[in-house]
PDB file of N, CA, C and O in Angstrom:
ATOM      1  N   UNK A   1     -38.764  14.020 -73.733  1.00  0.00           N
ATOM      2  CA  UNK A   1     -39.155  13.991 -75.134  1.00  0.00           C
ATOM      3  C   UNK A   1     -40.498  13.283 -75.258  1.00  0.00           C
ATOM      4  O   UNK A   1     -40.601  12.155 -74.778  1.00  0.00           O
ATOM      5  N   UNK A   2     -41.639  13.914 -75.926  1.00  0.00           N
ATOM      6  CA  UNK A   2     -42.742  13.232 -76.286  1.00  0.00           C
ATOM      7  C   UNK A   2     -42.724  12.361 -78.018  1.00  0.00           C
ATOM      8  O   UNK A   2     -42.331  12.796 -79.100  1.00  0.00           O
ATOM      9  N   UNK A   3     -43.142  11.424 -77.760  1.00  0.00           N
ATOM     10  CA  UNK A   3     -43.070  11.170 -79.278  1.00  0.00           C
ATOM     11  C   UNK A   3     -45.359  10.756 -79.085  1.00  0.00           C
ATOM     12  O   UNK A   3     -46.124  10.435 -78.176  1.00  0.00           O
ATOM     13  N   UNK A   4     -45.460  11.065 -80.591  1.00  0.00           N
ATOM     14  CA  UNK A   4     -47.146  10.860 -80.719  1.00  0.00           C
ATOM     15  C   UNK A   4     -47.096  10.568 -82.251  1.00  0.00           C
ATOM     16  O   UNK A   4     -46.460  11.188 -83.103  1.00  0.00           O
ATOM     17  N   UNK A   5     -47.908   9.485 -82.409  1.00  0.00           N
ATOM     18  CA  UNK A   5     -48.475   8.705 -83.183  1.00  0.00           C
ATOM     19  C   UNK A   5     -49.480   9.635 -84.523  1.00  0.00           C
ATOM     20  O   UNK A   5     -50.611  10.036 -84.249  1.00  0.00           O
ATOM     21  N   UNK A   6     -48.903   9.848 -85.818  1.00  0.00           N
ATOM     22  CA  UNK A   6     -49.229  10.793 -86.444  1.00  0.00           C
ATOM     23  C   UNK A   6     -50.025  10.100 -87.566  1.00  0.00           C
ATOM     24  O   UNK A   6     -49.406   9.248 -88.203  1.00  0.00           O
ATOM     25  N   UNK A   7     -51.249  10.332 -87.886  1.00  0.00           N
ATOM     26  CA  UNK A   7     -51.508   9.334 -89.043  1.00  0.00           C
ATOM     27  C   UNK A   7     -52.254  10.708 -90.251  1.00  0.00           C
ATOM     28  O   UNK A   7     -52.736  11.805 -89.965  1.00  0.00           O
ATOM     29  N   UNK A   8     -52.054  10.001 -91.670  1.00  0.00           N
ATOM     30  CA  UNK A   8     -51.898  11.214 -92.549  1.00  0.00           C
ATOM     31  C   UNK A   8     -50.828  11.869 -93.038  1.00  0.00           C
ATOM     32  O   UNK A   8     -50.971  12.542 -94.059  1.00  0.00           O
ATOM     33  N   UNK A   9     -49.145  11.757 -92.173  1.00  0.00           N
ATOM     34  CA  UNK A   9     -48.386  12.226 -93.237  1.00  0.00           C
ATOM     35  C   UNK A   9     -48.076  11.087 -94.508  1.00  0.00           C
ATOM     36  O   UNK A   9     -48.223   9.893 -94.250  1.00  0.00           O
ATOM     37  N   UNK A  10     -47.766  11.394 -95.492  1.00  0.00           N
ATOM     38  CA  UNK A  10     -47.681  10.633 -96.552  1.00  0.00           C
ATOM     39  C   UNK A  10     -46.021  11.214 -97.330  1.00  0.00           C
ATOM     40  O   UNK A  10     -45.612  10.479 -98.229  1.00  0.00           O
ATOM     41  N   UNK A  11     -45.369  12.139 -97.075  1.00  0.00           N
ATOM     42  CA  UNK A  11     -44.372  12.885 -97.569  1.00  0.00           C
ATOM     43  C   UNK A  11     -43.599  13.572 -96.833  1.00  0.00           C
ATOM     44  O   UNK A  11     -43.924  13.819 -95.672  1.00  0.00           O
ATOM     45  N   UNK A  12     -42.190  14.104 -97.471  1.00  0.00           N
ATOM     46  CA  UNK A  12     -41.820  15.300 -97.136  1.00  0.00           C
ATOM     47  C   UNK A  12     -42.194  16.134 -96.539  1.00  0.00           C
ATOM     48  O   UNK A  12     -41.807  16.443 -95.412  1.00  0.00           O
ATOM     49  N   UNK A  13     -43.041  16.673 -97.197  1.00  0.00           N
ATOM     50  CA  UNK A  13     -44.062  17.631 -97.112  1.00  0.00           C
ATOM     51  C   UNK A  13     -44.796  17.778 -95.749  1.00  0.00           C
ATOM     52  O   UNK A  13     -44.398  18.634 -94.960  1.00  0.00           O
ATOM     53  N   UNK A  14     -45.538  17.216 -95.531  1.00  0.00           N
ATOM     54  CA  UNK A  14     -46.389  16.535 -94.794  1.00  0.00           C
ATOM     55  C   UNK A  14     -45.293  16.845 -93.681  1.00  0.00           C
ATOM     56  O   UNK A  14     -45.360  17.836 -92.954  1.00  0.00           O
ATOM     57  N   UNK A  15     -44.507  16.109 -93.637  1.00  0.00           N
ATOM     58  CA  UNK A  15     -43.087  16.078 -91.740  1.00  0.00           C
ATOM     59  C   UNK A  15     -42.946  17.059 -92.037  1.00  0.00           C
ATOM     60  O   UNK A  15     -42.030  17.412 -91.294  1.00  0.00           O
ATOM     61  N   UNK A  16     -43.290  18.218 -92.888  1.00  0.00           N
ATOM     62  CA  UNK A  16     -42.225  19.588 -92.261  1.00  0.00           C
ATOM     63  C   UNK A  16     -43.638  20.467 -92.219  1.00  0.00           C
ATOM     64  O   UNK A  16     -43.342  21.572 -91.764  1.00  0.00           O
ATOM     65  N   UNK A  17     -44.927  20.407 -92.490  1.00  0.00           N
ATOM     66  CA  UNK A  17     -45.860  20.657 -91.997  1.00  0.00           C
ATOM     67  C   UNK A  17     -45.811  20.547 -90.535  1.00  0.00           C
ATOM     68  O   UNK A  17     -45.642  21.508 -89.785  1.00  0.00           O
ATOM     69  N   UNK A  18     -46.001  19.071 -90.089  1.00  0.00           N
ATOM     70  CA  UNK A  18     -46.092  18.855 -88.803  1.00  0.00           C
ATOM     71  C   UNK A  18     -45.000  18.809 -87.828  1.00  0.00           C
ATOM     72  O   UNK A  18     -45.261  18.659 -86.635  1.00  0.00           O
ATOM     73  N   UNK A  19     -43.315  18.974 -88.414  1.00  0.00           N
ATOM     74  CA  UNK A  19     -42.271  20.054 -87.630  1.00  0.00           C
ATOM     75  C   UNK A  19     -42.942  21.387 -87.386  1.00  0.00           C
ATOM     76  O   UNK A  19     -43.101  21.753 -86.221  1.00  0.00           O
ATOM     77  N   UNK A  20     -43.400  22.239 -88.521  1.00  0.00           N
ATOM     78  CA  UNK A  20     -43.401  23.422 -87.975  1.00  0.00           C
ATOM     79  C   UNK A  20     -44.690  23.862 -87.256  1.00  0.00           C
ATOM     80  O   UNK A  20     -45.032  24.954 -86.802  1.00  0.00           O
ATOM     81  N   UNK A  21     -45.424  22.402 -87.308  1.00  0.00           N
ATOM     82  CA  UNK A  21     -46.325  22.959 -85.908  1.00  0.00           C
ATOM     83  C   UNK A  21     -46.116  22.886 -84.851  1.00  0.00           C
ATOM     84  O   UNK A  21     -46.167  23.748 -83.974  1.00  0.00           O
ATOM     85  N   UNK A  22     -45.791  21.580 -84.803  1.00  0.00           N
ATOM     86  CA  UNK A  22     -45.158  21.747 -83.278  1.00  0.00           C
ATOM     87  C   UNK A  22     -44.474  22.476 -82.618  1.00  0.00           C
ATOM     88  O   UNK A  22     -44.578  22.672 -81.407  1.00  0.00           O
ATOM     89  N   UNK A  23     -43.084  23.327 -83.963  1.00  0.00           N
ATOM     90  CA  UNK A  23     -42.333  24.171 -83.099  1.00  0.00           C
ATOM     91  C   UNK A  23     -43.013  25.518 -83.045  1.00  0.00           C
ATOM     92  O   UNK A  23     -42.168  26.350 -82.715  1.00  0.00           O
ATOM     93  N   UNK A  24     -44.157  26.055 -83.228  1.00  0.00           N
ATOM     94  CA  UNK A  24     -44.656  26.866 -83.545  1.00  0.00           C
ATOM     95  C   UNK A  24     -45.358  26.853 -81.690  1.00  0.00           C
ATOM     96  O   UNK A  24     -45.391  27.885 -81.020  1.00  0.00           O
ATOM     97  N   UNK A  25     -45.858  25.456 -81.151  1.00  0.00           N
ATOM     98  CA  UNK A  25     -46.139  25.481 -79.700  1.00  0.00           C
ATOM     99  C   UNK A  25     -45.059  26.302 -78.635  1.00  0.00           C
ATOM    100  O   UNK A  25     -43.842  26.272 -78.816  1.00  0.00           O
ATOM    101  N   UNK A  26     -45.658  26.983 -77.585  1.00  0.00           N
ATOM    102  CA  UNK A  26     -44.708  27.441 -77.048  1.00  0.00           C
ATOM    103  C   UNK A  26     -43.762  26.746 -75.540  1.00  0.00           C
ATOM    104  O   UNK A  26     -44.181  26.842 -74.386  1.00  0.00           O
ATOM    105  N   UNK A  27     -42.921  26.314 -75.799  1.00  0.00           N
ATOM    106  CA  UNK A  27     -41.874  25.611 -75.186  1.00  0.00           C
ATOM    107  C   UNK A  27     -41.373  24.406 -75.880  1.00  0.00           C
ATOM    108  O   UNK A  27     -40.588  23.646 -75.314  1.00  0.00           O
ATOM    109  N   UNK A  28     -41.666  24.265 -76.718  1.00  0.00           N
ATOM    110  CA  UNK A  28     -41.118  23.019 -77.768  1.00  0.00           C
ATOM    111  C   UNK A  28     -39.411  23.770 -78.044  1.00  0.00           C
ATOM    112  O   UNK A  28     -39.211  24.984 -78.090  1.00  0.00           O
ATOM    113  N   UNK A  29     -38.599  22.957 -78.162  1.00  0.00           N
ATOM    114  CA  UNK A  29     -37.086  23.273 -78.500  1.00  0.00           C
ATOM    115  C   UNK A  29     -36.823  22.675 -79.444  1.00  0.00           C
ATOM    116  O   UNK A  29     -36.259  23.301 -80.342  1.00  0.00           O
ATOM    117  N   UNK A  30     -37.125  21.156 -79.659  1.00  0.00           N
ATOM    118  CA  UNK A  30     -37.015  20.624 -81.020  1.00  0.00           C
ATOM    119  C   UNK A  30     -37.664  19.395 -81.185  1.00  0.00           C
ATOM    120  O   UNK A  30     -37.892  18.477 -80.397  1.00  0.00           O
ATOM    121  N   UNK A  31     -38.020  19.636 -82.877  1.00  0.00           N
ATOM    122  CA  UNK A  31     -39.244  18.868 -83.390  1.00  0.00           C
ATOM    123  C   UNK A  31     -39.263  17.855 -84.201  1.00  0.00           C
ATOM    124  O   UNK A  31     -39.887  18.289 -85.169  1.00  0.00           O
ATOM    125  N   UNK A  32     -39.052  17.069 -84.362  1.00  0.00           N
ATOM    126  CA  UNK A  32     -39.190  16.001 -85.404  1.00  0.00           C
ATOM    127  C   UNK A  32     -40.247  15.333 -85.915  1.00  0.00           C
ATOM    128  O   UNK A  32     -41.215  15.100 -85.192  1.00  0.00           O
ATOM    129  N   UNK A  33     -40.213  14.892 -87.354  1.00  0.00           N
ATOM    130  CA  UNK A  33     -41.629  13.556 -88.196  1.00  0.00           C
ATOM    131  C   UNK A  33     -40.457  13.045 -88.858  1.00  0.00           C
ATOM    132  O   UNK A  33     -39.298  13.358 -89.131  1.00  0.00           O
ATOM    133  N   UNK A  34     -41.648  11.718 -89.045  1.00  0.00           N
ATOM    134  CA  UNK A  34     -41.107  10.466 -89.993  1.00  0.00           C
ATOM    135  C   UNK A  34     -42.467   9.896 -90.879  1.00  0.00           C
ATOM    136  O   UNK A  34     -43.082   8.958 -90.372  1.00  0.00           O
ATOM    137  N   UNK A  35     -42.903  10.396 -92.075  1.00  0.00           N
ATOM    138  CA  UNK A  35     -43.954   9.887 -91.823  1.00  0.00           C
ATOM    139  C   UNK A  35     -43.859   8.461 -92.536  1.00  0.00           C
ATOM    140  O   UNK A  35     -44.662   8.030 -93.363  1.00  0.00           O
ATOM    141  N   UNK A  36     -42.868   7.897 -92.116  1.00  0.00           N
ATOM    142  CA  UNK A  36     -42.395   6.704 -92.943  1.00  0.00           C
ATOM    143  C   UNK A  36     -42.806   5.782 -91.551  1.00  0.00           C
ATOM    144  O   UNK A  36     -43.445   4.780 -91.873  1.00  0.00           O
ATOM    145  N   UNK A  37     -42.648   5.867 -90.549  1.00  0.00           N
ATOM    146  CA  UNK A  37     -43.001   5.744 -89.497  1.00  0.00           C
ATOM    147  C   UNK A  37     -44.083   5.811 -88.476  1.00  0.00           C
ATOM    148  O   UNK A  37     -44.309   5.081 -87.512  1.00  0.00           O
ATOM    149  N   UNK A  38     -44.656   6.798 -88.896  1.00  0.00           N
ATOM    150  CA  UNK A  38     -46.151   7.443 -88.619  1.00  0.00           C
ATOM    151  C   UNK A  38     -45.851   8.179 -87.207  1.00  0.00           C
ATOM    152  O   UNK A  38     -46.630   7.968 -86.277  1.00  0.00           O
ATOM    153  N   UNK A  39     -44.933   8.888 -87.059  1.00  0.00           N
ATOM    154  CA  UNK A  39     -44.520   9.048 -85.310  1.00  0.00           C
ATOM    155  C   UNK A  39     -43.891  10.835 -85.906  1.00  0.00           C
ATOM    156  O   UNK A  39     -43.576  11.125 -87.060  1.00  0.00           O
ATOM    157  N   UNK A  40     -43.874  11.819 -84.608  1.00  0.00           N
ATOM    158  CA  UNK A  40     -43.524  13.064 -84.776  1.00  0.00           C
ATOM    159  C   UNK A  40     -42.583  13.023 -82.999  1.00  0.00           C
ATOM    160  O   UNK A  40     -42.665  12.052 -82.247  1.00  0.00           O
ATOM    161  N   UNK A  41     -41.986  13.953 -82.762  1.00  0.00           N
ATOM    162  CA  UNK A  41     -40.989  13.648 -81.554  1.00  0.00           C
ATOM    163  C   UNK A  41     -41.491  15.468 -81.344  1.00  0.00           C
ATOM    164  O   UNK A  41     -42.151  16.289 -81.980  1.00  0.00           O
ATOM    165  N   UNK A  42     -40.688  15.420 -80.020  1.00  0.00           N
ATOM    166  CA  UNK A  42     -41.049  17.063 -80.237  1.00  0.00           C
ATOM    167  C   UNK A  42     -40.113  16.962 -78.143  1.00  0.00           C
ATOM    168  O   UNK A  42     -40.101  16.041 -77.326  1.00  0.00           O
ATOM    169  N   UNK A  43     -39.644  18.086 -78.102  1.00  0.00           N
ATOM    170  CA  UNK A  43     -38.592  18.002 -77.135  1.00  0.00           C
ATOM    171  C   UNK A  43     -38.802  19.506 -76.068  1.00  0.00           C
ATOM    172  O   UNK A  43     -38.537  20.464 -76.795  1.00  0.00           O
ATOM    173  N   UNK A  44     -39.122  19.935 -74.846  1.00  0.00           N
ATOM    174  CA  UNK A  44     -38.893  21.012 -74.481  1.00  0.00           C
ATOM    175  C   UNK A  44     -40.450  20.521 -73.181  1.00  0.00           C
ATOM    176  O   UNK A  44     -41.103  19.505 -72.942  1.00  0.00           O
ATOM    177  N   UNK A  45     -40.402  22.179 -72.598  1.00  0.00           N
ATOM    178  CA  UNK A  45     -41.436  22.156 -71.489  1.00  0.00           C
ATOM    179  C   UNK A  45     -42.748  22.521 -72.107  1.00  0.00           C
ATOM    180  O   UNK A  45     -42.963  23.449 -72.887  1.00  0.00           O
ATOM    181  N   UNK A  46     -43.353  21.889 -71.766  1.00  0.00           N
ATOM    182  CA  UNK A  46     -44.805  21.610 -73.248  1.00  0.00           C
ATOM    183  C   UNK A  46     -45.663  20.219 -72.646  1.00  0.00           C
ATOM    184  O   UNK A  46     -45.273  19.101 -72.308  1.00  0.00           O
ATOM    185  N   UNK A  47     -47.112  20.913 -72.692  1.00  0.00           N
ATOM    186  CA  UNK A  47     -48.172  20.132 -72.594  1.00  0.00           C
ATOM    187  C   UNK A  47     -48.399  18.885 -73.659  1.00  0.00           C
ATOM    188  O   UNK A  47     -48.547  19.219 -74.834  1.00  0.00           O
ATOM    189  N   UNK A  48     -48.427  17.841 -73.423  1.00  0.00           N
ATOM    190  CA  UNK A  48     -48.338  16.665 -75.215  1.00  0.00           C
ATOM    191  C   UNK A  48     -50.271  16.906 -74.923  1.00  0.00           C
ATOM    192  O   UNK A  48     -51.061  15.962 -74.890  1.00  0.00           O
ATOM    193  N   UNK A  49     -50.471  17.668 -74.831  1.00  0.00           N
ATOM    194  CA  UNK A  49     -51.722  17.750 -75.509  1.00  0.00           C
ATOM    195  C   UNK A  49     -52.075  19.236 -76.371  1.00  0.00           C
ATOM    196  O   UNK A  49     -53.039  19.534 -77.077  1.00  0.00           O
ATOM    197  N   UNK A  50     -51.020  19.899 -76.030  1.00  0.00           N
ATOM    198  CA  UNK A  50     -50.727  21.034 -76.644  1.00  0.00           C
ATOM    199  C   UNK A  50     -49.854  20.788 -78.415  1.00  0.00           C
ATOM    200  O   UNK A  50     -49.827  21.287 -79.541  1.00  0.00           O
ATOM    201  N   UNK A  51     -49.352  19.843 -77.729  1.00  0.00           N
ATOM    202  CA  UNK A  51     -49.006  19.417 -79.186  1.00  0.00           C
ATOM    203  C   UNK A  51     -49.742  18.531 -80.133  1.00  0.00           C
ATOM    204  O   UNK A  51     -49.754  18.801 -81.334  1.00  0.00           O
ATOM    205  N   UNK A  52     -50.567  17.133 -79.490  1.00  0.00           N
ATOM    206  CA  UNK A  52     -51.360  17.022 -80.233  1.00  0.00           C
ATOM    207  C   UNK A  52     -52.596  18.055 -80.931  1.00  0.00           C
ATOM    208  O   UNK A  52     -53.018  17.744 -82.045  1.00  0.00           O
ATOM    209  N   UNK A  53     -52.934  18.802 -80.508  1.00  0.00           N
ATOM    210  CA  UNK A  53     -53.801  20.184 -81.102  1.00  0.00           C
ATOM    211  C   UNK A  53     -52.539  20.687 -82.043  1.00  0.00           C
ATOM    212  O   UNK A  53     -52.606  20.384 -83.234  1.00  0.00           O
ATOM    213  N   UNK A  54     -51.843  21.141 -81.765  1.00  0.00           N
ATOM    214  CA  UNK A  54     -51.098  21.265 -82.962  1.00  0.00           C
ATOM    215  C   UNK A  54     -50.962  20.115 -84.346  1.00  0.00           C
ATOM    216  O   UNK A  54     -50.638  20.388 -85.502  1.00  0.00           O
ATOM    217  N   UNK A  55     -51.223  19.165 -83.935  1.00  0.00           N
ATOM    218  CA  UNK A  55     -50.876  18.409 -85.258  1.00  0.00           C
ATOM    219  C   UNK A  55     -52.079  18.513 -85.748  1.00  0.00           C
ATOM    220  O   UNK A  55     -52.145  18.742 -86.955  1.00  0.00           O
ATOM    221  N   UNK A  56     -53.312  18.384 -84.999  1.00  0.00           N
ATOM    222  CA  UNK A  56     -54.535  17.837 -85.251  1.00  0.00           C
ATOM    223  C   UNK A  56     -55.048  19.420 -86.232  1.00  0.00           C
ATOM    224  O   UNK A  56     -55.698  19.304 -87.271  1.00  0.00           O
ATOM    225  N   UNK A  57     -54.646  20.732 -85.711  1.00  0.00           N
ATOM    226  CA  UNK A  57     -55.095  21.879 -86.660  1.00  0.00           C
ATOM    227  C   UNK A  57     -54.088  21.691 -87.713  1.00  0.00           C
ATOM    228  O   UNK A  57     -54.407  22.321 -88.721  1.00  0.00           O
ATOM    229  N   UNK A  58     -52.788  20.932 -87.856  1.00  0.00           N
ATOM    230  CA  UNK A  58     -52.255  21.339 -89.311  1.00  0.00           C
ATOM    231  C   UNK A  58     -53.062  20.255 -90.098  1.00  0.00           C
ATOM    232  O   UNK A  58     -52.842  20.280 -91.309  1.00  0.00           O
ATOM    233  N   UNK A  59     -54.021  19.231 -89.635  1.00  0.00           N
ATOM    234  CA  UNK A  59     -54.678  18.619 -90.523  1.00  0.00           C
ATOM    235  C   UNK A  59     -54.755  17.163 -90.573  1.00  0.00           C
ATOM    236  O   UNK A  59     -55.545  16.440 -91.180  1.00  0.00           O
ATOM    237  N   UNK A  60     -53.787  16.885 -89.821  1.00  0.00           N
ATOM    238  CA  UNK A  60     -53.244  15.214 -89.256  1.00  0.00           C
ATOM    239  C   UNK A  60     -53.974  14.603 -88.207  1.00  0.00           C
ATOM    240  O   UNK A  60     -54.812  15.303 -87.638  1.00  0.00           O
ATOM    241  N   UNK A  61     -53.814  13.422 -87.841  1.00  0.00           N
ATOM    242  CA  UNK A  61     -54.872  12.758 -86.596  1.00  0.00           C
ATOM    243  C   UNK A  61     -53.288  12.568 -86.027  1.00  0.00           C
ATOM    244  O   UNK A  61     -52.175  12.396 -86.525  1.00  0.00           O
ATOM    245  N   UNK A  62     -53.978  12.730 -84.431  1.00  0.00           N
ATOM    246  CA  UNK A  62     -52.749  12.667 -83.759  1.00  0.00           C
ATOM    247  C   UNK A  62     -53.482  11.700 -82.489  1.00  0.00           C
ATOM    248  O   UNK A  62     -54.673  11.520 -82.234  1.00  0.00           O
ATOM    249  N   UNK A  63     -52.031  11.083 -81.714  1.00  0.00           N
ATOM    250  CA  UNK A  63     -52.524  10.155 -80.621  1.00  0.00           C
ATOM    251  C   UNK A  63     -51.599  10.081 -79.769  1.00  0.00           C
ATOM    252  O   UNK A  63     -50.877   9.141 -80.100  1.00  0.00           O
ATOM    253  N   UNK A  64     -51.123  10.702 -78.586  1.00  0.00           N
ATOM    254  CA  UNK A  64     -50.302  10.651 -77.378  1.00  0.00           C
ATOM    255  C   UNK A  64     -49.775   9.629 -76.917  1.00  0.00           C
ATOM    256  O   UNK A  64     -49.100   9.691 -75.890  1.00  0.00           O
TER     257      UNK A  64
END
């Protein structure tokens, strides 16, 4: 499991933005945010830099 340091969610909203990017990467199985927390989880065979680019195009700063 990777977890990465998400800064910019502020909502709801926002964690299911950056769920469905991540699961949108290919080999991710399952995805999680908190942005109460500032952290996103994300689970499967997958580059964590593949996923930070994913957070970073839905609009978020991301950090491995």
């Amino acid at each position: 499991m990777y977890t990465i340091e998400v800064d910019g969610m502020a909502c709801d909203g926002c964690e299911a933005n950056v769920i469905d990017a991540l699961s949108a990467v290919p080999g991710v199985e399952s995805a999680d945010a908190d942005h109460e927390r500032g952290i996103a989880t994300a689970d499967g065979d997958v580059d964590v830099d593949a996923l930070v680019a994913a957070i970073e195009e839905a609009g978020y700063g991301a950090t491995a």
